[in-house]
ChimeraX commands (.cxc) that place a marker at each C-alpha (Angstrom):
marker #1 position -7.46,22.84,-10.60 radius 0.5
marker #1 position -10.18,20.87,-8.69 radius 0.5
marker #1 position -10.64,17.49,-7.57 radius 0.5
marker #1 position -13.17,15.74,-7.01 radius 0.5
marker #1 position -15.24,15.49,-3.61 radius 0.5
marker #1 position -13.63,12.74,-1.20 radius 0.5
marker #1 position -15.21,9.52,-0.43 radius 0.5
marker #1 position -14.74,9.94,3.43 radius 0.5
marker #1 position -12.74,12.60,4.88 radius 0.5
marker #1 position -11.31,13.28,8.42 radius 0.5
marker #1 position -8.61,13.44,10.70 radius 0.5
marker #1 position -6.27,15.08,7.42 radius 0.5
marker #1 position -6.96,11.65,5.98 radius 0.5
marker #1 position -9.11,11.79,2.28 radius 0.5
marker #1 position -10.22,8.78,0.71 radius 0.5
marker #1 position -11.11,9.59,-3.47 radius 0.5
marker #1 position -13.02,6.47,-5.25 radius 0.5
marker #1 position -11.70,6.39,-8.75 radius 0.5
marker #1 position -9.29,5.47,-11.51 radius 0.5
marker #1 position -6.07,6.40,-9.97 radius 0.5
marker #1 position -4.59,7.66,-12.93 radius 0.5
marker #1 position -8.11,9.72,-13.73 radius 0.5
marker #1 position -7.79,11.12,-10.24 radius 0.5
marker #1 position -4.20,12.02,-10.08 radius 0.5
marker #1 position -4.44,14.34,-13.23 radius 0.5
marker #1 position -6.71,16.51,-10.99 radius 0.5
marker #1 position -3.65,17.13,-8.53 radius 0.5
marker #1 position -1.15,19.34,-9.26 radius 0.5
marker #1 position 2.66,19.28,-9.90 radius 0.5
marker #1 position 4.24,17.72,-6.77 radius 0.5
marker #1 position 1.37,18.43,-5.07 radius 0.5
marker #1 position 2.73,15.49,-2.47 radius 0.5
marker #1 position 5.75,15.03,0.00 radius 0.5
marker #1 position 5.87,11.36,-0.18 radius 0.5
marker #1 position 4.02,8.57,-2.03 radius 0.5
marker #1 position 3.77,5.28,-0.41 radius 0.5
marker #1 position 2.21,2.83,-2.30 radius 0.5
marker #1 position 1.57,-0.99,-3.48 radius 0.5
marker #1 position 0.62,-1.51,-6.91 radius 0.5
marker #1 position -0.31,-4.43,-8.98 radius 0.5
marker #1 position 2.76,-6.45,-9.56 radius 0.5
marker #1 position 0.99,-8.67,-12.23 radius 0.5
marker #1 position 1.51,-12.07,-10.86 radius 0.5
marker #1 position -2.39,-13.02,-10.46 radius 0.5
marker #1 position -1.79,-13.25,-6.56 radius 0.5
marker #1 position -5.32,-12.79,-5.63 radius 0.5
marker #1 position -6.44,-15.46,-8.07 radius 0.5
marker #1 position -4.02,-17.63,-7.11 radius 0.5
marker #1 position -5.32,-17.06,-2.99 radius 0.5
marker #1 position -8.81,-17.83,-4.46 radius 0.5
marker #1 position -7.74,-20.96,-5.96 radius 0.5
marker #1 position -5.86,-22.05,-2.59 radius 0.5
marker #1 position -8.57,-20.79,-0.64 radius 0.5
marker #1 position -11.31,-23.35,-2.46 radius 0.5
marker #1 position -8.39,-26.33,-2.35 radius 0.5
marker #1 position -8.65,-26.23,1.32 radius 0.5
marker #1 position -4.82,-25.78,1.07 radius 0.5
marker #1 position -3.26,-24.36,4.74 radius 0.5
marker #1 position -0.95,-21.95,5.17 radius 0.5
marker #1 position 1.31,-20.69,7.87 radius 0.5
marker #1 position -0.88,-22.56,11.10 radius 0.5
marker #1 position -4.64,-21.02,9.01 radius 0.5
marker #1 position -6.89,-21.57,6.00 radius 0.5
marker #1 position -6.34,-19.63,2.71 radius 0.5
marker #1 position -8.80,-16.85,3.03 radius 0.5
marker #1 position -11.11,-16.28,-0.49 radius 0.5
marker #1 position -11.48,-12.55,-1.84 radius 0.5
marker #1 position -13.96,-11.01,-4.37 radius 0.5
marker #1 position -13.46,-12.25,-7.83 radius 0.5
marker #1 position -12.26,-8.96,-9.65 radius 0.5
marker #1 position -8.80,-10.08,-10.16 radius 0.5
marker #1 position -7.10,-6.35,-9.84 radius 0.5
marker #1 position -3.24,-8.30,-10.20 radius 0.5
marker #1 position -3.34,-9.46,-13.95 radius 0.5
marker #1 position -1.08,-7.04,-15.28 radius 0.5
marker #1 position 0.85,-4.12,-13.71 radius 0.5
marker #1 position 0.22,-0.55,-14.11 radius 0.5
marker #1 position 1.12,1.30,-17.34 radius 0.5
marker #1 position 4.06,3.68,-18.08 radius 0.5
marker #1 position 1.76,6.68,-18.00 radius 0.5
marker #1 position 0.05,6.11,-14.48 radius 0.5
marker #1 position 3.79,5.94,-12.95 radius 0.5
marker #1 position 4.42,9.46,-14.82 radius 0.5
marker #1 position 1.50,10.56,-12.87 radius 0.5
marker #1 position 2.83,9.64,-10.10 radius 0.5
marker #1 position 5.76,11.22,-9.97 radius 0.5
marker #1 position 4.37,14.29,-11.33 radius 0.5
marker #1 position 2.43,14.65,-8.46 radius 0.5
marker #1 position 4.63,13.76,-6.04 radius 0.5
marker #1 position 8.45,14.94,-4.93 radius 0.5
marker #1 position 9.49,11.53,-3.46 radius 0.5
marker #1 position 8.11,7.94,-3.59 radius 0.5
marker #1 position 8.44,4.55,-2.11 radius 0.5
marker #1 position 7.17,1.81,-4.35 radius 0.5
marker #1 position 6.92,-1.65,-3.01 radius 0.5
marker #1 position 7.23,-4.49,-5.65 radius 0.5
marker #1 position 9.85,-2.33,-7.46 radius 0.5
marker #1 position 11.53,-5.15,-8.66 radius 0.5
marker #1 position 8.52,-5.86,-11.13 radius 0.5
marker #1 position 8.64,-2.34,-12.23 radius 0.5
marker #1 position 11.22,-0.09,-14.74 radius 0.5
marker #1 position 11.96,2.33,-12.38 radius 0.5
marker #1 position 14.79,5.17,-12.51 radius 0.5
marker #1 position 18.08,3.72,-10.53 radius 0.5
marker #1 position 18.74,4.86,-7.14 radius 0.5
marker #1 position 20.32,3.38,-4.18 radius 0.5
marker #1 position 18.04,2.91,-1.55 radius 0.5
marker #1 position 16.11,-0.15,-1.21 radius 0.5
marker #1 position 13.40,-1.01,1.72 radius 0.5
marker #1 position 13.09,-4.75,2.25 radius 0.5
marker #1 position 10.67,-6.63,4.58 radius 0.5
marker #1 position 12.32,-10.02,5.53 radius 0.5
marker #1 position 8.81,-12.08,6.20 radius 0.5
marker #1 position 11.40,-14.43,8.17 radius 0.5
marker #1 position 10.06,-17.71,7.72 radius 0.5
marker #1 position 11.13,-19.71,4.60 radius 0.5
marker #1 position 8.57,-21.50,2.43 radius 0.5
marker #1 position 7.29,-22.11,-0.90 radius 0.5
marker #1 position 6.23,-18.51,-1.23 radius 0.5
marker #1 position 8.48,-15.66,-1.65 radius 0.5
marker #1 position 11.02,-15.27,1.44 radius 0.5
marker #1 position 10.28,-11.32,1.14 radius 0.5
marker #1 position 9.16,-8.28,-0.51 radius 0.5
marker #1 position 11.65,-5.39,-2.05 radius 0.5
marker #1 position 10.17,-1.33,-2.63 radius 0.5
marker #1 position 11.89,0.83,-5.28 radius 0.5
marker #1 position 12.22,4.31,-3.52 radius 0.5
marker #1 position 13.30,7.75,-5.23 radius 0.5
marker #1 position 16.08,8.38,-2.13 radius 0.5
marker #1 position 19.87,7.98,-2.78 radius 0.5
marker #1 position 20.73,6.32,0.97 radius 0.5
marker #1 position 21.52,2.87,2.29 radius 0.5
marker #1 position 19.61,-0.30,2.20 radius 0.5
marker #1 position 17.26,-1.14,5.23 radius 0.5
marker #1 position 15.56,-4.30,6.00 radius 0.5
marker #1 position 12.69,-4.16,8.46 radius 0.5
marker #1 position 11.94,-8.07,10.24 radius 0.5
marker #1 position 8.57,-9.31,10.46 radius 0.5
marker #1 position 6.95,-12.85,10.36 radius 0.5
marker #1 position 4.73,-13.87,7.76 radius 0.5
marker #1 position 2.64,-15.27,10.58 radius 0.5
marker #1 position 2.99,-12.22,12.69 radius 0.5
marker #1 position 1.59,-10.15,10.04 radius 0.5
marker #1 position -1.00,-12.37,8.23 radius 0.5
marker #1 position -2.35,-14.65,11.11 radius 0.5
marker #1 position -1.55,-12.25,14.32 radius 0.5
marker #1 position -2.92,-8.84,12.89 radius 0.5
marker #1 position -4.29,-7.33,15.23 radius 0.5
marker #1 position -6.29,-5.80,12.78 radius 0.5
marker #1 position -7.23,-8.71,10.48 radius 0.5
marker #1 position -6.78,-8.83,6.48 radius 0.5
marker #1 position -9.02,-7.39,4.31 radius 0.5
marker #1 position -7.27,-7.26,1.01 radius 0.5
marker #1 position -4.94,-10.61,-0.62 radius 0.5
marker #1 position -2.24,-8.08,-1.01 radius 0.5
marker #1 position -2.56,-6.46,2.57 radius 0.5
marker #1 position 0.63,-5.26,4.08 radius 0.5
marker #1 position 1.04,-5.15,7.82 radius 0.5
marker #1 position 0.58,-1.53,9.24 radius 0.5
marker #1 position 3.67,-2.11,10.78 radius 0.5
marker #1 position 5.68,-2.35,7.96 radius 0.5
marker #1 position 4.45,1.07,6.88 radius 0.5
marker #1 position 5.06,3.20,9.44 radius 0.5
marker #1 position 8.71,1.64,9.51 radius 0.5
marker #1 position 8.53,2.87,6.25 radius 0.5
marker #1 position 7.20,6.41,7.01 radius 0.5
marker #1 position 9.65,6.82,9.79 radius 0.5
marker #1 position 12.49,5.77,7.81 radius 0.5
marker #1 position 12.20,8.13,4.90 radius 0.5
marker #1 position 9.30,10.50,5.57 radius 0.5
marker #1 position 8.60,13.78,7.94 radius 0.5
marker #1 position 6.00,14.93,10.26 radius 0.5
marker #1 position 5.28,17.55,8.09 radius 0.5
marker #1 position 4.76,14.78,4.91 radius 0.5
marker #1 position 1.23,15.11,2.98 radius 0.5
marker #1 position 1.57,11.36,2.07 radius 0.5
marker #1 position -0.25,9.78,-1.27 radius 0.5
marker #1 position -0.98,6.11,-2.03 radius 0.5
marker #1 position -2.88,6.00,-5.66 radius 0.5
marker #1 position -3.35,2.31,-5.45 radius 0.5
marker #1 position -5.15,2.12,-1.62 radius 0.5
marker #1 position -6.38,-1.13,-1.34 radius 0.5
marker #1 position -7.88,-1.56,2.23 radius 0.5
marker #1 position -5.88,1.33,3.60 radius 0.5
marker #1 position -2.96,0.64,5.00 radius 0.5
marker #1 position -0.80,3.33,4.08 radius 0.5
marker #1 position -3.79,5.46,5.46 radius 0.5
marker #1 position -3.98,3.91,8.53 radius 0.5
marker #1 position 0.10,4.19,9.21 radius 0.5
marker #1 position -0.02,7.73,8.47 radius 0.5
marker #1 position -3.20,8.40,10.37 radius 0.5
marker #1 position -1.24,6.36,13.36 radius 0.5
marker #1 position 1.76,9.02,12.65 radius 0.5
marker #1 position -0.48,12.09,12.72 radius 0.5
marker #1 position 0.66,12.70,8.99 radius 0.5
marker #1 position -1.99,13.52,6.27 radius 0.5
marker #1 position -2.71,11.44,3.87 radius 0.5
marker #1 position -4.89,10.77,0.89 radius 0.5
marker #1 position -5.54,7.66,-0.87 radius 0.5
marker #1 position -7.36,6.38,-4.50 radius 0.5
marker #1 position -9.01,3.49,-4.87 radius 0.5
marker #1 position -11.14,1.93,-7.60 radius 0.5
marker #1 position -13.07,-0.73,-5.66 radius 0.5
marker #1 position -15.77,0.83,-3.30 radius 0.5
marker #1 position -15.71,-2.26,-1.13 radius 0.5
marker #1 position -11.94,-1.57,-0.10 radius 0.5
marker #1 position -12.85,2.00,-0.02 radius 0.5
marker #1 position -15.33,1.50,2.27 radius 0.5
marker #1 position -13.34,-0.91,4.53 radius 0.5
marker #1 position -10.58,1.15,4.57 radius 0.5
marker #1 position -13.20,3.80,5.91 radius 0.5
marker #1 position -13.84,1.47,8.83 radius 0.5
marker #1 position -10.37,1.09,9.75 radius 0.5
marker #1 position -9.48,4.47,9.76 radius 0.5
marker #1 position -12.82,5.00,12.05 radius 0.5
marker #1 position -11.22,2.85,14.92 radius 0.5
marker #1 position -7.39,3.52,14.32 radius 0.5
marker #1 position -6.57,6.15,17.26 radius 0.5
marker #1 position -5.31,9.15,16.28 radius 0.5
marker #1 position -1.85,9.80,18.37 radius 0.5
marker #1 position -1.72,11.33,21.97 radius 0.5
marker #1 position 1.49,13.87,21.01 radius 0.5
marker link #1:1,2 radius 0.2
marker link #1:2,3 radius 0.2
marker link #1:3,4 radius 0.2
marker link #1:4,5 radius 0.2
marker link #1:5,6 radius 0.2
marker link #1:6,7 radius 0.2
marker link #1:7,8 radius 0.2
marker link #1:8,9 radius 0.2
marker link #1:9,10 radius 0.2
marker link #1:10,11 radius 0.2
marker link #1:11,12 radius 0.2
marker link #1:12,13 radius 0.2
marker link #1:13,14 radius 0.2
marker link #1:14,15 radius 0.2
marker link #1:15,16 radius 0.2
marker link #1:16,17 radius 0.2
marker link #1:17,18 radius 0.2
marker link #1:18,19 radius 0.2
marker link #1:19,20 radius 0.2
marker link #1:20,21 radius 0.2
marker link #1:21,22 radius 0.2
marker link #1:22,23 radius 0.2
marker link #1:23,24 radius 0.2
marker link #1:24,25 radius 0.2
marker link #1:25,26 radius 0.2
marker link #1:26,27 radius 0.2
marker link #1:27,28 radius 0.2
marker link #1:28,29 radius 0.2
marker link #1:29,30 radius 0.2
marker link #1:30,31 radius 0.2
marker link #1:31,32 radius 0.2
marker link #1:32,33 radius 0.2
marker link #1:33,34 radius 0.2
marker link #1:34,35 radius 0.2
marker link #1:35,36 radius 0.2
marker link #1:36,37 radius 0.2
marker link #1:37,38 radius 0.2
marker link #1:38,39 radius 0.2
marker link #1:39,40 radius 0.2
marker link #1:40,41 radius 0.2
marker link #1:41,42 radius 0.2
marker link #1:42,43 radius 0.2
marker link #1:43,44 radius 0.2
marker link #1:44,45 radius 0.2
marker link #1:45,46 radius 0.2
marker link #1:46,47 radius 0.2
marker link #1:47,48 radius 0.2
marker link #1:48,49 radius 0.2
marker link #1:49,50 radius 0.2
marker link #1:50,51 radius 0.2
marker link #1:51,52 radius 0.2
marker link #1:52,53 radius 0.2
marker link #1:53,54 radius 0.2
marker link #1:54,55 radius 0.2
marker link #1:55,56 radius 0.2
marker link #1:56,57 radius 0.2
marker link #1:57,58 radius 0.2
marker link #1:58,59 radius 0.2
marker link #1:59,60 radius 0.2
marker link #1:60,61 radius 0.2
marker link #1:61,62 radius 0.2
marker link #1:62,63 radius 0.2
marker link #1:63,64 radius 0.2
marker link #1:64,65 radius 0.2
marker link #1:65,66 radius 0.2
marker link #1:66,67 radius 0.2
marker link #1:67,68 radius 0.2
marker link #1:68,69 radius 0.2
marker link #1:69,70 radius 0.2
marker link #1:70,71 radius 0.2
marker link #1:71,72 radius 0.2
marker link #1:72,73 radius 0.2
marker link #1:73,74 radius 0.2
marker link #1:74,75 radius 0.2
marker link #1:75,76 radius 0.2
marker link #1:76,77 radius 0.2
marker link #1:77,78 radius 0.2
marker link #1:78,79 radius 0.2
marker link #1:79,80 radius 0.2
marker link #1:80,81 radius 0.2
marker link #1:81,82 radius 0.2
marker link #1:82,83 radius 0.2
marker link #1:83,84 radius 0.2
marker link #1:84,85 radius 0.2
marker link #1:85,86 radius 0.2
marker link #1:86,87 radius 0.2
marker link #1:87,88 radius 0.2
marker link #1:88,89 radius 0.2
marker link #1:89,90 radius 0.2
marker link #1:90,91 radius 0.2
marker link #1:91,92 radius 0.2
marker link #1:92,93 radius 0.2
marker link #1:93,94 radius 0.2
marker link #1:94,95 radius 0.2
marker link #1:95,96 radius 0.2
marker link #1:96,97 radius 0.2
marker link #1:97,98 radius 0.2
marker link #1:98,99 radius 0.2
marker link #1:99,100 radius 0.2
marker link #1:100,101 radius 0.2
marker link #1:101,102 radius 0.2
marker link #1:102,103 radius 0.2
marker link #1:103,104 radius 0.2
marker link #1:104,105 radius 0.2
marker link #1:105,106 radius 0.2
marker link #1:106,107 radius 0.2
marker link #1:107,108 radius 0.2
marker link #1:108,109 radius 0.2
marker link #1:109,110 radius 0.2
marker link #1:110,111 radius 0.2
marker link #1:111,112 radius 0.2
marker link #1:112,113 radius 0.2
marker link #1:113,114 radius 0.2
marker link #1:114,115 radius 0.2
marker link #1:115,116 radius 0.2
marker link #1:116,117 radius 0.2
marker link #1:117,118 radius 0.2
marker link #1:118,119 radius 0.2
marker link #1:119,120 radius 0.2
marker link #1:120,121 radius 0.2
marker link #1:121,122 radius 0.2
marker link #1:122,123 radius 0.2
marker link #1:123,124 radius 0.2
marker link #1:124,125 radius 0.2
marker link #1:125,126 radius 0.2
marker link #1:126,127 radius 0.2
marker link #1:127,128 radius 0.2
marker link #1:128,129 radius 0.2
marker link #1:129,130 radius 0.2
marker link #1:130,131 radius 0.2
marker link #1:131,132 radius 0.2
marker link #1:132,133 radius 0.2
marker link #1:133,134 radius 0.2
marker link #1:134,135 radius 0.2
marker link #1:135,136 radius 0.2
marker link #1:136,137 radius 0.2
marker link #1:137,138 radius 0.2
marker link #1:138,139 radius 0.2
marker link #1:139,140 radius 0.2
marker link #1:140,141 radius 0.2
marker link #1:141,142 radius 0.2
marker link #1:142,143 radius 0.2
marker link #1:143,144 radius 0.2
marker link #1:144,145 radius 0.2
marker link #1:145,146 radius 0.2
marker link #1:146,147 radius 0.2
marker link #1:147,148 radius 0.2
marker link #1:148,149 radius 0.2
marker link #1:149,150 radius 0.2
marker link #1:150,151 radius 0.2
marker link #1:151,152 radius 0.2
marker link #1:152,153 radius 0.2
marker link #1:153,154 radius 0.2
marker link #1:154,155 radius 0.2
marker link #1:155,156 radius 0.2
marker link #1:156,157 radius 0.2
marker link #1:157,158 radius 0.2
marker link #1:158,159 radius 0.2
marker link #1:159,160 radius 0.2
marker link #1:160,161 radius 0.2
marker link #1:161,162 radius 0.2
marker link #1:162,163 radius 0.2
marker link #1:163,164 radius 0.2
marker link #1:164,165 radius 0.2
marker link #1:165,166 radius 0.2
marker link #1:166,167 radius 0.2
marker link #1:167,168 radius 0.2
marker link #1:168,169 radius 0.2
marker link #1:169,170 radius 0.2
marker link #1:170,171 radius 0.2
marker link #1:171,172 radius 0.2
marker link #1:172,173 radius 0.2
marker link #1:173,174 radius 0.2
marker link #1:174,175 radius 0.2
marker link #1:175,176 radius 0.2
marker link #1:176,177 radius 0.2
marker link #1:177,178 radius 0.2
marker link #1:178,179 radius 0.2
marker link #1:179,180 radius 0.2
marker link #1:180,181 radius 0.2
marker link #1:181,182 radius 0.2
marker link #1:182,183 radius 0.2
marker link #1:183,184 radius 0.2
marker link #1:184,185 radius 0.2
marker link #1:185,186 radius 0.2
marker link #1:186,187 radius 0.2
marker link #1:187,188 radius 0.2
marker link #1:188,189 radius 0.2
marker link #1:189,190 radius 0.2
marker link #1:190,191 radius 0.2
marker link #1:191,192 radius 0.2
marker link #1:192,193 radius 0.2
marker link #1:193,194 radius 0.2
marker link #1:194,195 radius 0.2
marker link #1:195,196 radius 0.2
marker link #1:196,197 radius 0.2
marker link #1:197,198 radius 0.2
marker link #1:198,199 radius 0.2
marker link #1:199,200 radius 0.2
marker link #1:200,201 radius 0.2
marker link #1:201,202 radius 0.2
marker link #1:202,203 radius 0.2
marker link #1:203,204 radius 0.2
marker link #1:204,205 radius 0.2
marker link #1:205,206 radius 0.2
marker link #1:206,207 radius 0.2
marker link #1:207,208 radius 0.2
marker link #1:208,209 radius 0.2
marker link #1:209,210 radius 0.2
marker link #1:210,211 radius 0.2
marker link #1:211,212 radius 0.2
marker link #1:212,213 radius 0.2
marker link #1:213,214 radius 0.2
marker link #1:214,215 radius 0.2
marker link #1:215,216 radius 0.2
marker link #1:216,217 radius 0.2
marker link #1:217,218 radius 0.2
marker link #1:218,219 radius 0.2
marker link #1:219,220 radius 0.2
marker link #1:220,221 radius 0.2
marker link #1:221,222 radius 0.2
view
């Protein structure tokens, strides 16, 4: 079964530009350890950033920042791309599970974002391991305003937040997969881990800045 040739490659990291669900059906069976991943929840949050951004409206201490008009978040990913998925893949943690039907199991990752506004006070992922509940503390100003390594994407998680996640319920030996990339995060944890990783995304703009970040993200000394 072939795939097809990566948009930038290096460091075990592979970036593919494409449909996710197109791409995935080149993989085989649970080809993949671990997928981490952020998909569409279908609440129109980059419009809505766009709209704030253009009302001057300010937000945690900075201005609203204004993204590319291609409104990605107007309806969440279909049945059959999950199947993909988790054909591909032998375990998965799914942030926004709580917008998703997803099989039950017991443990749930939450990022507390700490301070309490009109937005939402955190963010819950669906994973496919039967443990306990952990909750991983981080500012929504520490991780949209202090990033050390801006934001790209309206969706961006901190990189932080992912390699919690990685050490939490991955291994060193984990060949990671996140279908719906964005600007790279999950790349950029893993690549900060020394884990392989591939990701898919269908916008070459995010493709190509998550290229850049992976250019300047260090690999690890040990």
């Amino acid at each position: 079964m072939s795939t097809p040739k990566p948009y930038y490659e290096e460091d075990g990291i592979q970036i593919f530009l494409g449909d996710c669900f197109e791409v995935m059906k080149q993989f085989a069976d649970k080809s993949f350890d671990l997928v981490l991943t952020d998909p569409p929840y279908g609440i129109n949050y980059d419009k809505q950033q766009n709209e704030m951004a253009r009302s001057g409206r300010v937000s945690h201490g900075g201005r609203w920042k204004e993204y590319d008009e291609n409104y990605w978040d107007e309806e969440i990913p279909k049945k059959e791309v999950f199947d993909e998925v988790f054909r591909v893949s032998k375990n998965q943690i799914i942030w926004g599970g709580n917008y998703f039907q997803l099989p039950y199991h017991t443990c749930w990752l939450i990022w507390n974002k700490i301070q309490r506004s009109l937005m939402t006070d955190g963010e819950i992922a669906w994973t496919s391991f039967d443990k306990r509940i952990w909750i991983f503390d981080m500012s929504r100003a520490d991780a949209y305003i202090n990033k050390s390594d801006g934001k790209c994407h309206p969706a961006q998680k901190p990189y932080q937040l992912f390699i919690w996640c990685l050490e939490k319920l991955g291994k060193s030996s984990d060949l990671i997969l996140d279908p719906f990339m964005g600007s790279g995060t999950t790349l950029v944890a893993a690549k900060m881990l020394g884990r392989k990783a591939v990701g898919i995304e269908i916008n070459e703009r995010y493709c190509e800045i998550a290229a850049q970040r992976l250019k300047v993200t260090p690999v690890p000394l040990f």
